[in-house]
N, C-alpha and C positions, 0 to 999 in steps of 0.2 A: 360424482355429480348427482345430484337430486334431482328425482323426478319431478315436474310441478305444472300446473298447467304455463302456457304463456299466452300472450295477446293482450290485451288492451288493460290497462289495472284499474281497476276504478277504487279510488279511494275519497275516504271521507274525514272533513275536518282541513285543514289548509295544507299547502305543497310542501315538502319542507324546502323547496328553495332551487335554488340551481344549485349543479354539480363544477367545480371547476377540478382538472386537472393537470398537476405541474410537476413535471419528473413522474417519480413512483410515489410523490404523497398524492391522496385525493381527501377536500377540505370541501363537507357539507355539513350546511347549516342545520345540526342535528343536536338539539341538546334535552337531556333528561333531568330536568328537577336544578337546571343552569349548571351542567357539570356534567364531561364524555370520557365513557371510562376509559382509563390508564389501555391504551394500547399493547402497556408490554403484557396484560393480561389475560386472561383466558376469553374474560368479556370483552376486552376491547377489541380480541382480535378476531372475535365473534361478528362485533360491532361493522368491525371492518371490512369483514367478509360479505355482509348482508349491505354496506354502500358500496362495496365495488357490484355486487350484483345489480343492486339497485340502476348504477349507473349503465350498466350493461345492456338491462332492460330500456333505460330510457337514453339509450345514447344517440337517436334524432333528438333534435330541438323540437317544441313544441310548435312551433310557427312551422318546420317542417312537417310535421306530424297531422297539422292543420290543409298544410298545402296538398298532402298526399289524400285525405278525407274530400278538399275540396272538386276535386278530381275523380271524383269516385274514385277510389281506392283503397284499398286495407293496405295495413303498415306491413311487412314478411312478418312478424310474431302471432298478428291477427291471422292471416290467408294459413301459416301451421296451425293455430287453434282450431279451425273449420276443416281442414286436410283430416286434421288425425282425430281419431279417438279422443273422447275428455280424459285429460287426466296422463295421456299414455305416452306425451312428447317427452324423450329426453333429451336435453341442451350438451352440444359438447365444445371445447372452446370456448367457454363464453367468454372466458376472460383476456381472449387474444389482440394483442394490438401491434399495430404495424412497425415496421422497424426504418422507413424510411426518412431522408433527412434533409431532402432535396428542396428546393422552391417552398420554402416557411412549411410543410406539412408537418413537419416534426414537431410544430405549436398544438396539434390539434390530434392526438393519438388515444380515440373512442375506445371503449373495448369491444369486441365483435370483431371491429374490423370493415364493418357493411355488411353482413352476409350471417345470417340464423343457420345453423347446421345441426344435426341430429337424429334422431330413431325414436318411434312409436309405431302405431299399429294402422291399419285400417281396417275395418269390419273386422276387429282381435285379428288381423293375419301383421307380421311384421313389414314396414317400411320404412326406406331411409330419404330424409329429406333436404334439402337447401335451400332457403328463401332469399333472397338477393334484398338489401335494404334501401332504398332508395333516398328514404331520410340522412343517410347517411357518405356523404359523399357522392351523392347523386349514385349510388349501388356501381361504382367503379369499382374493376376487378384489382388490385394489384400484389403483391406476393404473399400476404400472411390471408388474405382473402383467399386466393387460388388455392392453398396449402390446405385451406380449411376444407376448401367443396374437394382437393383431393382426396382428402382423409376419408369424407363419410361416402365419396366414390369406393374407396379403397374398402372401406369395413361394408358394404352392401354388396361386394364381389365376394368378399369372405365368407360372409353368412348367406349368400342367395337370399338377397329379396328384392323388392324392385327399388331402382332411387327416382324418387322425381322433385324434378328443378323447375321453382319458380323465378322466372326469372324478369326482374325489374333493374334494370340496373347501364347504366350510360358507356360501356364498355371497357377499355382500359387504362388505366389509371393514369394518364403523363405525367404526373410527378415522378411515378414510379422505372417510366421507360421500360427496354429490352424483358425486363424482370416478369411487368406484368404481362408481356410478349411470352413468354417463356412458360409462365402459369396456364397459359390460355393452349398452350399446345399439350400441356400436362392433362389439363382437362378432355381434351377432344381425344388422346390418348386413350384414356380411361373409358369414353362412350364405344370406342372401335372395340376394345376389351372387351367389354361386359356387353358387348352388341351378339345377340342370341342366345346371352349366356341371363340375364334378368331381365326384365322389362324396364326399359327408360322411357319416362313420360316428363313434358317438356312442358308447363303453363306456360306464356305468355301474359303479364302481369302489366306492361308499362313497354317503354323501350328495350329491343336490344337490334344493336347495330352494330354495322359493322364486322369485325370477324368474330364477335360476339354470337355471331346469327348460327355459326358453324357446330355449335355443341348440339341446340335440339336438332339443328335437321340429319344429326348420326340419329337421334336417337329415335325412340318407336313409334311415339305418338307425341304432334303437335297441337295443344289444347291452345286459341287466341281467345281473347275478349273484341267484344264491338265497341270500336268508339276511345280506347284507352291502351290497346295493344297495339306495337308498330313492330316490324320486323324489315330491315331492307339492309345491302353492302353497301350505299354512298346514299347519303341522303336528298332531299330536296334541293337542297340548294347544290351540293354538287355536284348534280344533275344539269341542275339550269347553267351552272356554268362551264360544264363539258359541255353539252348537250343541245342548250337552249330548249330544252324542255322544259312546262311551266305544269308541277305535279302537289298535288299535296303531301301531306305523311299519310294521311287516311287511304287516297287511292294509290298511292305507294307500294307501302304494306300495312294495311290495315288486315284489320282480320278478313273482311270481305274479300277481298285483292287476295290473300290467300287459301279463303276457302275456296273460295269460286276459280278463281284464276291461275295461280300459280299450282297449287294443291301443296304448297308446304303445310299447310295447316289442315289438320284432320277434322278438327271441329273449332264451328264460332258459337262462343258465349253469349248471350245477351249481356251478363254483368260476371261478377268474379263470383258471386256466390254459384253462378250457372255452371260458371269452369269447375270449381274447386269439387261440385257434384258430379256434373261429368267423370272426373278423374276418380273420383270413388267407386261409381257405378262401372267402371271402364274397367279397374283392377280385379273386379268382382269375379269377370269373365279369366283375368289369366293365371297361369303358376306362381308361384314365388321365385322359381328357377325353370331351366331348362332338364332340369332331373326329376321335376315334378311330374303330375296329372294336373290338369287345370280343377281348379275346386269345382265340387257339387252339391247339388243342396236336392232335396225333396223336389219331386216331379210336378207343382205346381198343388193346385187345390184339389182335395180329396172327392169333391163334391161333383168336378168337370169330367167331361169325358172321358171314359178310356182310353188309353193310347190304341185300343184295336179296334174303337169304332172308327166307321167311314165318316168322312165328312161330304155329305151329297152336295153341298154348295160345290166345290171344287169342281166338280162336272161339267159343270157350267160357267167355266171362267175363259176358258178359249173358245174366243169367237170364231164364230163357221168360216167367216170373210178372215183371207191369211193378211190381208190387208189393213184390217181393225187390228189396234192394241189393244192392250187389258194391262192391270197395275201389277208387276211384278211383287210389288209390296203386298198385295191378299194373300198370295201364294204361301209366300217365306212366313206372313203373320201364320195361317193357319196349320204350319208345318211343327213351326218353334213352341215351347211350354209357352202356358199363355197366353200366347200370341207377342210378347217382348224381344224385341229387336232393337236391338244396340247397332244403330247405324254409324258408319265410318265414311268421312270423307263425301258426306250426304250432299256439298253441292257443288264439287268439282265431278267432271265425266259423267253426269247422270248418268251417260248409256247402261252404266255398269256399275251394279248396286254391292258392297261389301258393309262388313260388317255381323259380330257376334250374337246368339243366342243360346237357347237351350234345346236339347231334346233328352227325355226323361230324368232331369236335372241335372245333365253334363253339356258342357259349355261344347259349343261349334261355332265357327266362323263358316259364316255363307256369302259364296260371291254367285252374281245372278245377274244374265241380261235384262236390263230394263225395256220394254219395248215401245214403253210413252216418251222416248227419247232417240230417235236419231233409228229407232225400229229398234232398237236394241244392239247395232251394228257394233263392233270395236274399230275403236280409232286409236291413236297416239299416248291421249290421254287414261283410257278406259283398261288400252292393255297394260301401261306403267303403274295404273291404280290397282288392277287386281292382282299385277304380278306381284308389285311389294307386298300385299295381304297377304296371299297363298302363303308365301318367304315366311313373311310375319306366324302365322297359325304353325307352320312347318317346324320354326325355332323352339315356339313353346308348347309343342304336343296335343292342338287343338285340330278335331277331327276337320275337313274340309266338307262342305254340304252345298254342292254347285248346282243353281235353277238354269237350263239353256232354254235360249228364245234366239237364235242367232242369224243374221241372213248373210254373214260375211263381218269380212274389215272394210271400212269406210272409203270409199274408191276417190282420187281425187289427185290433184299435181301436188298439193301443199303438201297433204298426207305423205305424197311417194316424195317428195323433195325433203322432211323433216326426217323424215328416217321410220316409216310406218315398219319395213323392210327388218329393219334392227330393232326398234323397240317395240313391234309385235312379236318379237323369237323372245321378247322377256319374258311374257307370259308362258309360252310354250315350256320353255326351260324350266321354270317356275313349278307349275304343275308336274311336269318327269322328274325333278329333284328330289320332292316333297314324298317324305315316308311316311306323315302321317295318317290313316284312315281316309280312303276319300269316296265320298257318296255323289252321284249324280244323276241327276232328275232329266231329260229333255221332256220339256212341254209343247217345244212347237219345232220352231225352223231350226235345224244344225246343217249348214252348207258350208261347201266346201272346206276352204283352212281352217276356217271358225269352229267347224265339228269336233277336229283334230282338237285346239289349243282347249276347249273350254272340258277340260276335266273327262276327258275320252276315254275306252279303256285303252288305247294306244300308248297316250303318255303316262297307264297306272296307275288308273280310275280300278278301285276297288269292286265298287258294288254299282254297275252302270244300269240305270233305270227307266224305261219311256214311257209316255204317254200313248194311246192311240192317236193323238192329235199330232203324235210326232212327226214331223218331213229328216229324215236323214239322206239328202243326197249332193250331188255337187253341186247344185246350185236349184234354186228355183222353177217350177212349173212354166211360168210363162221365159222366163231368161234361155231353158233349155229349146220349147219348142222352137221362141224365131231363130237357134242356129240349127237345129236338128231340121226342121223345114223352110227352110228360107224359100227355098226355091217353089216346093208345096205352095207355101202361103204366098207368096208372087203370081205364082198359075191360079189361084183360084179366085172365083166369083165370089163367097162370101169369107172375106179373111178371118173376119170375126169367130165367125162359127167355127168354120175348121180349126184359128186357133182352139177354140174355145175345147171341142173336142179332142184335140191331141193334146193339150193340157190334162185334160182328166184322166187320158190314157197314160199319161205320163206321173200321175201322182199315186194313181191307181198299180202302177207299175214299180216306180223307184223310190216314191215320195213320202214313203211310210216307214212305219220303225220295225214290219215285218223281216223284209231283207237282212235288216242289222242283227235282231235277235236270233234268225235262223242260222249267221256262221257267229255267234256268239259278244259279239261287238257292245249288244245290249242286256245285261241279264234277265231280262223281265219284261214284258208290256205289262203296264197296271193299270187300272182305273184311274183317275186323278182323285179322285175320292179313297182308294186305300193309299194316299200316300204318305201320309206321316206314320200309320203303322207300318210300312215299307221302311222307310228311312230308319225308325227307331229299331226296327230286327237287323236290319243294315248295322250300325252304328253298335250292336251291343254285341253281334259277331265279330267286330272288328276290334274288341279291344283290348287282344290279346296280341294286337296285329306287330309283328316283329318283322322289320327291313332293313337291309345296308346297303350303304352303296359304295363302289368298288375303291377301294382304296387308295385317295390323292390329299393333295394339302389343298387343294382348292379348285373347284371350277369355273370355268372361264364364263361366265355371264355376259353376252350381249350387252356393257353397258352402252 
C-alpha cells in the first residue's frame, strides 16, 4: 500500500462523474482521447486500480459529504489529515467491502466499508489510527468494519504505539445483526488488551451510542467536541419513554454533560480542530509503550532561569489566614518547564487538579489539591479523578509530582451513602500500587486521612517535601481545640480568646511540618521559593528508581 497524504482532494477542471458499483465490475465515466485502455493490460489494470481507489476515497456521496461540512464537521480522511503528520498516513484496507446480504444492503457495497484505518506518525513518533466515516452508512460498525479497527488494534499492540479512535459513527449495523454484536465485543476486547500496555485516546467526533459508548470509556483518555459530540447508552427519546424525562442529546451527553458532570470526558473542545490539537499535545507528554521512558525534549529556553534559582514569588502565595485560598494553578505553573501544564479532566472535581508537564524536560503528571474549590477537600469525585491519573502515569512510567493543600474528605450523608468509604480507598490504593518516582510537595493543610492518601511517605511517597506553612496533623487548630477543651471553653468568660489561645498553642505544637520531619515522615522543610530546585534534584535522583511488587495476577481495587 502506498503512502499518500488523505483528506479532502481538491481538483481542478470538471468531476469525472459518479461512480457506480455492480458486482466486482466498477463503471466510471473516465475516457482518454474517447477510448479506456484494454483492462486486460498493464495500463488498464493500472487504470483500474487508481478508480477503485478513487472510489474508495470518495465512497460518501457528495450531498453526504456536504451534510457532514454543514454540521461543522470534517469527513474521517480530513480529521487523519490534521491527526498526523503531512505526508505520513498509511491507508490499509482501503479496498475492503462488506460481505453482507441481508435487507437490500448487498445493493450498496462502498469500499472502506465506513471506517479509514492505518499508521503515520505524530510529532515523527509512530501512531496507529481509525476514523469512523459517517458519510458512509451513517459510520455503523458491522463485520468487515470491526475486522478492520481490529486489525490496526492488533498491529499497534505488536509494534507498541498508541491507537487512537475517532469515532463518528451511529452504532451497529442492523442489517448486519449478532455479527456486528460480535465485532463490537472484539473491539472492547482489544481496549482491555492493550489497556497499560499503549496509550488509547478516544475523540469523540459526532455520535456514539449505545454500546458503542463502551470502547473509549476502557480507553485512556476521552477527547469530546462542544455542540457536535454526543455520547450516552439510551437516547432522548428512550428516556422519555421509560422515564418520562424530557432531555436533549446536548444535555444528555453532550460534551459539557460529560466534562463537567459525568467526567467520562477528559477534555471539551471548542471545535474538531481544538480536539485533534489536544490529542497531539496530549501524546507529547506519554511513551509509545509501557517499556518506554516518556519522551523528552530540552529543558525549555536557554535564556530563563536556572533550574537552581529560587523563585521569591512562591514565598508569598500562602496566605497567613488558613482560611483564605490561593490558585493551586501558580504553584504547579511555577514548578513545571515553562510554566506549561497540560491540564486533564479541568472541569470535572475542580477540588482536584491533575494533569502533565515538565521538569527539566522530562514529562510528570501532577495531581494537586485545589483550594478555590470545595477548600481543596476530596470528595467522591476528586478521589475517582486522581485515583485513575496516578493508575494512568503509573502504566506509562511517568514520575508522580503531588501539591497538598488538604483539610480532609468532604463530610456529608450523600458522600457517606454513595460510597466516599469505597471510593476514597481508590485513591489510597492507587498511590501504594504505583512504582513510579513519586514527589510530594505539602504546602499547607494535610489532615487526618487526607495526609495519608495524597501521596504520604506511608503509601511510598518517594521524596516527601514541606513547606513551613505546612499543618500536618489530625485535623485542624480550631476543630481540635472545641473537642480538646470543650469543657474549658464552656467554663470561661471570654470563649473567644481562650479559643483563640489554645489554637495557637495548638498549631505551635502539632500544626506544623516540624514533628513530621523529625521521625522522618517529611524529608525536608524548604522554602517555597527553593521548590522546583527541590523537586527537579528529587526527580533526577529518582530515575534510576527500580520497584516490584510482590507477586499476583492481579489486585483487588475497591471498585
Amino acid at each position: 500500500m502506498l503512502c499518500r497524504p488523505v483528506g479532502r482532494r481538491r481538483r481542478e477542471g470538471p468531476s469525472p462523474g459518479p461512480v457506480t458499483l455492480i458486482g466486482m465490475t466498477l463503471q466510471a465515466d473516465r475516457r482518454h482521447a474517447g477510448t479506456e485502455p484494454d483492462p486486460h493490460t498493464t495500463a488498464g489494470k493500472i487504470a483500474d486500480l487508481e478508480q477503485r481507489r478513487y472510489a474508495a476515497v470518495h465512497a460518501g456521496s457528495e450531498q453526504a459529504v456536504a451534510k457532514q461540512h454543514e454540521r461543522g464537521k470534517l469527513t474521517a480522511r480530513e480529521r487523519i489529515e490534521l491527526l498526523c503528520d503531512p505526508g505520513s498516513f498509511t491507508e490499509l484496507d482501503e479496498l475492503a467491502r462488506h460481505r453482507a446480504t441481508d435487507f437490500g444492503i448487498a445493493a450498496t457495497r462502498p469500499y472502506g466499508d465506513g471506517v479509514v484505518t492505518g499508521y503515520g506518525t505524530v510529532g515523527g513518533r509512530p501512531i496507529c489510527v481509525f476514523s469512523q466515516d459517517f458519510t458512509v452508512f451513517g459510520g455503523s460498525l458491522g463485520e468487515v468494519y470491526g475486522e478492520k479497527i481490529v486489525k490496526i488494534m492488533d498491529h499497534a499492540l505488536k509494534t507498541g504505539c498508541p491507537i487512537i479512535g475517532i469515532n463518528d459513527g451511529g452504532g451497529a449495523r442492523i442489517q448486519e445483526g449478532v455479527v456486528a454484536l460480535g465485532l463490537f465485543g472484539e473491539v472492547f476486547y482489544r481496549n482491555v488488551l492493550a489497556s497499560g500496555v499503549i496509550p488509547q485516546v478516544s475523540l469523540i467526533m459526532g455520535p456514539c451510542a449505545g454500546g458503542a459508548v463502551y470502547s473509549p470509556a476502557i480507553t485512556d483518555f476521552v477527547l469530546m467536541v462542544g455542540g457536535t459530540s454526543h455520547m450516552f447508552i439510551t437516547g432522548p427519546d428512550v428516556i422519555k419513554t421509560v422515564t418520562g424525562e424530557d432531555v436533549t442529546f446536548e444535555e444528555l451527553g453532550g460534551a459539557h454533560a460529560h466534562g463537567v458532570k459525568s467526567g467520562v470526558a477528559h477534555y471539551q473542545a471548542a471545535d474538531e480542530q481544538d480536539c485533534i490539537d489536544f490529542a497531539r499535545h496530549l501524546l507529547s507528554y506519554l511513551p509509545s509503550n509501557n517499556l518506554e521512558d516518556p519522551p523528552a525534549r530540552p529543558a525549555g529556553d536557554p535564556a530563563a532561569p536556572d533550574i537552581a534559582d529560587a523563585d521569591e514569588e512562591l514565598d508569598g502565595i500562602v496566605p497567613d489566614s488558613p482560611n483564605r485560598p490561593y490558585d493551586m494553578h501558580e504553584v504547579i505553573a511555577r514548578v513545571l518547564d515553562d510554566g506549561e501544564f497540560c491540564e486533564i479532566h479541568a472541569g470535572f472535581a475542580p477540588n482536584v487538579v491533575v494533569g502533565f508537564g515538565r521538569v527539566e524536560g522530562s514529562s510528570v503528571g501532577v495531581v494537586a489539591n485545589q483550594p478555590l474549590h470545595f477548600a481543596g477537600t476530596l470528595d467522591i469525585d476528586a478521589s475517582e479523578k486522581a485515583a485513575r491519573f496516578v493508575r494512568t502515569c503509573d502504566a506509562f512510567n511517568i514520575p508522580i509530582l503531588t501539591f497538598v493543600d488538604v483539610p480532609g474528605f468532604l463530610p456529608g450523608v450523600e458522600q457517606e451513602w454513595r460510597g466516599i468509604i469505597r471510593r476514597g480507598a481508590k485513591l489510597i490504593y492507587a498511590y501504594a500500587e504505583a512504582t513510579v518516582p513519586k514527589v510530594t510537595v505539602i504546602t499547607r493543610k494535610a489532615y487526618g486521612g487526607a495526609y495519608d492518601v495524597m501521596g504520604s511517605k506511608h503509601l511510598g511517597g518517594d521524596v516527601n517535601l514541606a513547606w513551613p506553612t505546612a499543618q500536618i496533623a489530625v485535623m485542624g487548630a480550631q476543630g481540635a481545640v472545641n473537642i480538646l477543651y470543650r469543657r474549658e471553653l464552656a467554663a470561661a468568660d471570654d470563649a473567644d480568646a481562650l479559643r483563640a489561645q489554645r489554637a495557637a498553642e495548638y498549631e505551635d505544637t502539632l500544626a506544623n511540618p516540624y514533628i513530621a520531619a523529625e521521625r522522618g515522615y517529611v524529608d525536608a522543610v524548604i522554602r517555597p521559593a527553593e521548590t522546583r530546585p527541590a523537586v527537579a534534584r528529587a526527580l533526577r535522583a529518582l530515575r534510576t528508581k527500580r520497584q516490584t511488587l510482590p507477586p499476583k495476577k492481579h489486585g483487588n481495587i475497591p471498585l
